[in-house]
C-alpha positions in Angstrom: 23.0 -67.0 27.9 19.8 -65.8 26.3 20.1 -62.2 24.8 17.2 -59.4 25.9 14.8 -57.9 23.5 15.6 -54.4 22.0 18.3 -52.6 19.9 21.6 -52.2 19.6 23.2 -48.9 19.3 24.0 -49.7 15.9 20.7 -50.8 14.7 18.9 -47.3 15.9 21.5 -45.0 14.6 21.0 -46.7 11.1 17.3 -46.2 10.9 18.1 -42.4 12.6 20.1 -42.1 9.6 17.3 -43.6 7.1 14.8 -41.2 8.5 17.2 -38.3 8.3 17.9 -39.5 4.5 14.1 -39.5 3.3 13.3 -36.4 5.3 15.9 -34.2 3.2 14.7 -35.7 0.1 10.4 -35.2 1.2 11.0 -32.0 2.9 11.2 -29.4 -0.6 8.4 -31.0 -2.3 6.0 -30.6 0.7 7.5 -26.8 0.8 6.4 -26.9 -2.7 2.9 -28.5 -2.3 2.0 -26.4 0.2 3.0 -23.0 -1.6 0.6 -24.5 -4.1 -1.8 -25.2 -2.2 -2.1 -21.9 -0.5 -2.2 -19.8 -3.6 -5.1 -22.6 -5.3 -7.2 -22.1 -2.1 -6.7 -18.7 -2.3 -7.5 -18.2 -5.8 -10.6 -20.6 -4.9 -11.8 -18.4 -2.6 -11.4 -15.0 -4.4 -13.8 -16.7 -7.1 -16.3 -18.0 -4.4 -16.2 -14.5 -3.1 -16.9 -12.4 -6.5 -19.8 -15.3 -7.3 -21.1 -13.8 -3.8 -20.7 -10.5 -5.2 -22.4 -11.2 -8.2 -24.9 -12.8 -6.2 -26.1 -9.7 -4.2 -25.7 -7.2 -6.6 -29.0 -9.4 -8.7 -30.6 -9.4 -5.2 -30.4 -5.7 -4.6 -30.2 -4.6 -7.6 -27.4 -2.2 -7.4 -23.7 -2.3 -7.9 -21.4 -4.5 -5.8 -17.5 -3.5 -5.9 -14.7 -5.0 -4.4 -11.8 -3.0 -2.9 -8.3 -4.9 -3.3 -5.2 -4.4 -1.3 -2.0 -6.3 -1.7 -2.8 -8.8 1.3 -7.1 -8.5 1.5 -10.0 -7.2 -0.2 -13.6 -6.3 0.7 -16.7 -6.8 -1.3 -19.6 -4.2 -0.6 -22.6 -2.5 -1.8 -20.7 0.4 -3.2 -23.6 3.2 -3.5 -20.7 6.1 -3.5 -21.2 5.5 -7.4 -18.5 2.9 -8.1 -15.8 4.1 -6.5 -14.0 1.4 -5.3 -13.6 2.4 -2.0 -15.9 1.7 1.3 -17.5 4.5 2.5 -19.1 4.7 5.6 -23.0 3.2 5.3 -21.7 1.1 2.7 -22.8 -2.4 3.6 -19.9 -4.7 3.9 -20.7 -8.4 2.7 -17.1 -9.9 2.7 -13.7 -9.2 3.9 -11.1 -12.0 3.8 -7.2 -11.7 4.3 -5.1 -13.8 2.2 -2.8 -16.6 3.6 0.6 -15.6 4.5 2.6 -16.0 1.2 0.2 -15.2 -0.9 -0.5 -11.5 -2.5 -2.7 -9.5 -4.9 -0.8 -8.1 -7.6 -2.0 -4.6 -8.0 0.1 -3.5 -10.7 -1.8 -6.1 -13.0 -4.9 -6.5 -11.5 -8.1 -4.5 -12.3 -11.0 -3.3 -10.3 -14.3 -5.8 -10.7 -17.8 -4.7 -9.8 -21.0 -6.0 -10.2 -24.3 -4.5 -11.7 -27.8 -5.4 -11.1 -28.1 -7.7 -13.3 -25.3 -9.7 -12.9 -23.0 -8.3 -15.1 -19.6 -7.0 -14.9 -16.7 -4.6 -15.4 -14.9 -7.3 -16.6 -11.4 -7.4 -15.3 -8.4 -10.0 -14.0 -7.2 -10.4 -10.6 -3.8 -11.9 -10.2 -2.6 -13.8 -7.0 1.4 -14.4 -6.6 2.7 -16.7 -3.7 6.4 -16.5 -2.6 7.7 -18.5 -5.3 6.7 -16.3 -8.2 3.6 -18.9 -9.0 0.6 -16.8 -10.4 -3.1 -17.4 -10.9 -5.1 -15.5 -12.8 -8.9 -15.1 -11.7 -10.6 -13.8 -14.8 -14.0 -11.5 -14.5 -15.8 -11.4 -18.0 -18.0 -8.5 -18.8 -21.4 -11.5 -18.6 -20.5 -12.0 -15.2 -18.1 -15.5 -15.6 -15.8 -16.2 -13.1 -12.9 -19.1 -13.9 -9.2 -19.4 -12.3 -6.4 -19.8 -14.6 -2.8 -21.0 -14.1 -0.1 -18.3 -15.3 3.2 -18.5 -15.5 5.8 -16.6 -13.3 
C-alpha cells in the first residue's frame, strides 16, 4: 500500500523544537539591536533637529533655544532673552518626543541655543536607553553638531 503525502507527528514536533531552539538563541540580540537602534535614531534626530535650529536662527537672525525635558524637547525662536523656556508668541519650529526607552539625561546635559550667526552656547546633550547605553550629542561654541558613543 502506497503511503500519503505529509508528516508524521514526529517529524513536526522536531522542527517545532528546532524553531523553538534558534528563537531562544535570536531573541536577546534583536532585543539588543533594537535598543540600539532606538537610541542611534534618536540621537540622529536630535542632531538633525539642532542643524534646523541653527538653520533658522541665520535666517532670522535672532537666537534659537531648545527647551529639554526628560522624554522631549522643543526648539523655538526664544525672544524672552534666552531663557530656555517657550513663552507664549514664541514661534515653535520643532517638537519631537523620544521613543519609548530612550531619555534625555538632564543631570548631564546642558542648555544649546543658537545665535544669529550660526553660532552656539556650546553644550552636550546626553541620550540614555534602558540599558544604560549613552550617546553624546556634542554642540561646539562654532556651531558643529556630531554624535558620539559613550559608555554606560
Amino acid at each position: 500500500m502506497r503511503r500519503c503525502g505529509g508528516f508524521t507527528l514526529l517529524e513536526a514536533l522536531v522542527v517545532i523544537f528546532l524553531i523553538a531552539i534558534v528563537a531562544t538563541i535570536a531573541a536577546p540580540n534583536l532585543i539588543a539591536w533594537r535598543n540600539k537602534a532606538k537610541i542611534r535614531s534618536a540621537a540622529d534626530n536630535l542632531k538633525g533637529d539642532l542643524e534646523l535650529a541653527k538653520f533658522k536662527a541665520a535666517q532670522i537672525n535672532g537666537p534659537v533655544a531648545i527647551q529639554f525635558t526628560a522624554d522631549e524637547y522643543e526648539i523655538f525662536h526664544d525672544s524672552g532673552g534666552l531663557t530656555y523656556t517657550r513663552d507664549s508668541g514664541e514661534q515653535l519650529y520643532r517638537a519631537r518626543s523620544l521613543p519609548p526607552g530612550v531619555n534625555i539625561d538632564l543631570k548631564d546635559s546642558t542648555n544649546i541655543n543658537f545665535k544669529g550667526k550660526g553660532t552656539a552656547r556650546s553644550g552636550s546633550i546626553y541620550l540614555v536607553n534602558s540599558n544604560g547605553l549613552r550617546k553624546r550629542v556634542k554642540v561646539s561654541a562654532v556651531g558643529r553638531i556630531k554624535i558620539e558613543d559613550k559608555p554606560k
